[in-house]
C-alpha positions in Angstrom: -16.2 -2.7 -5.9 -18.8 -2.5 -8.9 -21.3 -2.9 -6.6 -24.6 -1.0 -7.1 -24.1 0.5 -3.7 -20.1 1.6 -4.0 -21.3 3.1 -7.8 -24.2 5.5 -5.9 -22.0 6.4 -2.7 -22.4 10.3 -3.1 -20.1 11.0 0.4 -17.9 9.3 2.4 -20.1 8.7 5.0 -22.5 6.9 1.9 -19.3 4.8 1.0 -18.6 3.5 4.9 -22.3 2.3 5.1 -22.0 1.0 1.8 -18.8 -0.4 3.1 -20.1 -2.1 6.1 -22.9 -3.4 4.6 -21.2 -5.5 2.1 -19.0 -6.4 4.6 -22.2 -7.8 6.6 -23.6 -9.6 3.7 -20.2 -11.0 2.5 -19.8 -12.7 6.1 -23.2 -14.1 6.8 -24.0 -15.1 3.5 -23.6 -19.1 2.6 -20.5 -19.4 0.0 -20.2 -22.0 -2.3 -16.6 -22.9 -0.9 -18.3 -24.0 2.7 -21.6 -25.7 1.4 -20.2 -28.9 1.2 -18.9 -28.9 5.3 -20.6 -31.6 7.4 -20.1 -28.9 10.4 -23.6 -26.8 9.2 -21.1 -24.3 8.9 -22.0 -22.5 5.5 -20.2 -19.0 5.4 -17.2 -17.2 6.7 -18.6 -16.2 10.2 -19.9 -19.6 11.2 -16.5 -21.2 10.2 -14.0 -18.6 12.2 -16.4 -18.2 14.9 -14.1 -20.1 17.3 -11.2 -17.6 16.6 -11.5 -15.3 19.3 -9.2 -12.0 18.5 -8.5 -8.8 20.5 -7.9 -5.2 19.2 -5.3 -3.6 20.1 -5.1 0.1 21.2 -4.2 2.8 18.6 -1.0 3.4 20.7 0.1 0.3 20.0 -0.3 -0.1 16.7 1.8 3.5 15.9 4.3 2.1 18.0 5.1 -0.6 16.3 4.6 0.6 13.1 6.4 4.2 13.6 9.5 2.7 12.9 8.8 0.9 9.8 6.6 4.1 8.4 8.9 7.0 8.4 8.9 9.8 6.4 11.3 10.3 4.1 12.7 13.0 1.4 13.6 11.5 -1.9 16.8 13.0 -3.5 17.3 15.0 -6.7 17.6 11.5 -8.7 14.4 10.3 -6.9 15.4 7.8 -4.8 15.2 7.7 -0.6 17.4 5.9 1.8 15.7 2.9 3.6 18.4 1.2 5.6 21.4 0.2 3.5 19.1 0.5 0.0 18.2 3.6 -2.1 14.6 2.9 -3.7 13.2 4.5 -6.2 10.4 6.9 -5.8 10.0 9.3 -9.1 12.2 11.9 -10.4 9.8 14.1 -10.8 9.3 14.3 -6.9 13.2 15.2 -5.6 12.6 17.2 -2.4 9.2 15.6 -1.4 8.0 13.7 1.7 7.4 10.1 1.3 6.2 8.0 3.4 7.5 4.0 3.1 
């Protein structure tokens, strides 16, 4: 992210363009790894273009990652239950929400 454009970002709403942009030129842009394909496919777009993908609704996604994201409050020795394991979180932080 040491890119001119990420370094100059003065909001968030500078940082998503800056974002998007890169993301643009990463895609389209020949790479070295594809220049050698016999396809004419020279960068990341042209070779996945035939993966076809849907996006799922918001709804869907918290369901099925609710379960796996809960919130959790670390003991006084730091650590918070996640199924049959304790894991450590930080000592410093007994009492606080965390979220695994």
């Amino acid at each position: 992210m040491a890119d001119w454009r990420f370094e100059n970002a003065q909001t968030w709403e500078d940082l998503l363009a800056a974002h998007e942009k890169w993301h643009q030129d990463y895609n389209f842009q020949q790479h070295m790894a594809h220049e050698k394909r016999d396809d004419g496919s020279h960068s990341p777009t042209a070779v996945l273009e035939w993966i076809k993908g849907m996006q799922p609704a918001p709804d869907l996604v918290y369901c099925a990652f609710s379960a796996i994201c809960e919130t959790r409050t670390l003991t006084k020795a730091g650590y918070a239950k996640f199924r049959n394991f304790l894991l450590y979180g930080e000592r410093a932080l007994a009492g606080q929400k965390d979220a695994h």
